[in-house]
N, C-alpha and C positions, 0 to 999 in steps of 0.2 A: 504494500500500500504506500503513494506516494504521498510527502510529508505534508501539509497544510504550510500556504504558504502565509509566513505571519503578517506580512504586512494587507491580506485581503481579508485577514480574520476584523470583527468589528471591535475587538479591544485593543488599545492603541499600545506602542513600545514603547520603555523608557530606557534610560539607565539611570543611576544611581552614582549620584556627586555627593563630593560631602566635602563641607566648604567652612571655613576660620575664620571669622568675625573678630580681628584681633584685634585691640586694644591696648593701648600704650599706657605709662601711668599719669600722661595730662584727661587721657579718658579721648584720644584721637582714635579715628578708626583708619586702618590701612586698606587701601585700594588700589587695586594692578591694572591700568589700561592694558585692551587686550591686542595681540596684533593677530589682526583677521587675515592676514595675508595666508593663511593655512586651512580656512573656513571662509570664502570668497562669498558666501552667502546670507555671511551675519552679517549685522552692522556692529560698526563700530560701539566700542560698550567700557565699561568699569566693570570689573566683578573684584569677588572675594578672592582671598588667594585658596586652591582647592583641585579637586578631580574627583574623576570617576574610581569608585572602587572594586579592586582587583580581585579576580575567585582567592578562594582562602585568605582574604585581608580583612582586620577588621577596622574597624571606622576610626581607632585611636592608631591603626599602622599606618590607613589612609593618609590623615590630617597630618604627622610626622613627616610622611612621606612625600606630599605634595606640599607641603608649606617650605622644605626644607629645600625642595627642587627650587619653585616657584622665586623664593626671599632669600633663600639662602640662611631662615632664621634654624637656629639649632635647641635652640633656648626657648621654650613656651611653655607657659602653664593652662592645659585643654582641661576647660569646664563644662558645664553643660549645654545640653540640645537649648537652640533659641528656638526654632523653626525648621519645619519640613514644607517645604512647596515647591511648585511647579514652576517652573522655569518658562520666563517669555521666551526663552531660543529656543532653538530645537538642533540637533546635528548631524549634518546631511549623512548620507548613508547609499551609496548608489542612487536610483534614481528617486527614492524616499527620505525620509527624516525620522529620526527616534527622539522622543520627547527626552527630557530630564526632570527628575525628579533629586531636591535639593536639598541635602539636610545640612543646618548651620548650628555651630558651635561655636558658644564665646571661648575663647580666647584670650591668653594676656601675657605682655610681653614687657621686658624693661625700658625704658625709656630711650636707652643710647644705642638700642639695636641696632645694626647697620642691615639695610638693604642690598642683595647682589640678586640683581633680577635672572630672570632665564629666559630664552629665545622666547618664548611664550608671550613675552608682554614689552609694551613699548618704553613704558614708565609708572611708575608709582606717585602715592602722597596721601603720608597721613591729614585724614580728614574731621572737622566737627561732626559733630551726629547730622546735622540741618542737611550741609553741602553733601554728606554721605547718602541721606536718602534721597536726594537729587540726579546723584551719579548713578546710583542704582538700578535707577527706575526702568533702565532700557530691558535689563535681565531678571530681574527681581517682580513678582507680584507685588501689586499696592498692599496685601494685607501684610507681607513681609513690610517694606517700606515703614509702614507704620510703626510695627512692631520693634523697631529700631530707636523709632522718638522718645522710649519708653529709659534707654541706656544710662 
């Protein structure tokens, strides 16, 4: 029996990010401009620093392991789940797209952390809560958005 193909089944694909809300100790948030040149079909955006998670990884290997890529940070203290949502992008996939599904962890980091970004991203900049849920908005749902004003 040949397999079902999944993208004509009615329940839609995701994967599974999991993404560092991290905080400095003025209480700034970090954010990594993304460089689309690798995904020609996003727009240009801000996200958290983060990825998708690997078989047998779990969500504290994840965040280590992507933030570490991403900033170059070594040093973090990973707290709890802020939020789980769905992500405005989606990520092309042959001639289809697989949603994301996003879960965010605060995060907290020293104040004189140094930044060494990865081909991943154009630039950074610790931000206020206000300009962060600005920059956001392109990737992020509004109820996430909100959910930040709260910090």
């Amino acid at each position: 029996m040949k397999p079902k193909d999944p993208f004509k089944a009615p329940e839609d694909l995701f994967n599974l990010g999991i993404k560092a809300l991290i905080k400095n100790q003025n209480g700034d948030i970090l954010l990594l401009e993304a460089d689309n040149s690798r995904f020609k079909t996003m727009d240009p955006h801000w996200d958290l620093p983060g990825g998708r998670i690997h078989k047998n990884t779990s969500v504290r290997e994840t965040l280590k392991r992507e933030v570490e890529e991403e900033t170059g940070i070594k040093r973090m203290v990973i707290g709890g789940m802020l939020d789980a949502s769905i992500s405005n992008h989606r990520i092309p996939f042959g001639d289809n797209s697989i949603g994301i599904i996003l879960f965010i962890y605060i995060c907290s980091v020293p104040h004189t952390t140094k930044i060494t970004l990865s081909g991943e991203h154009k630039s950074y900049k610790w931000c206020k809560v206000q300009e962060a849920r600005k920059l956001l908005k392109s990737k992020y749902p509004k109820e996430f958005t909100k959910k930040i004003a709260d910090l």
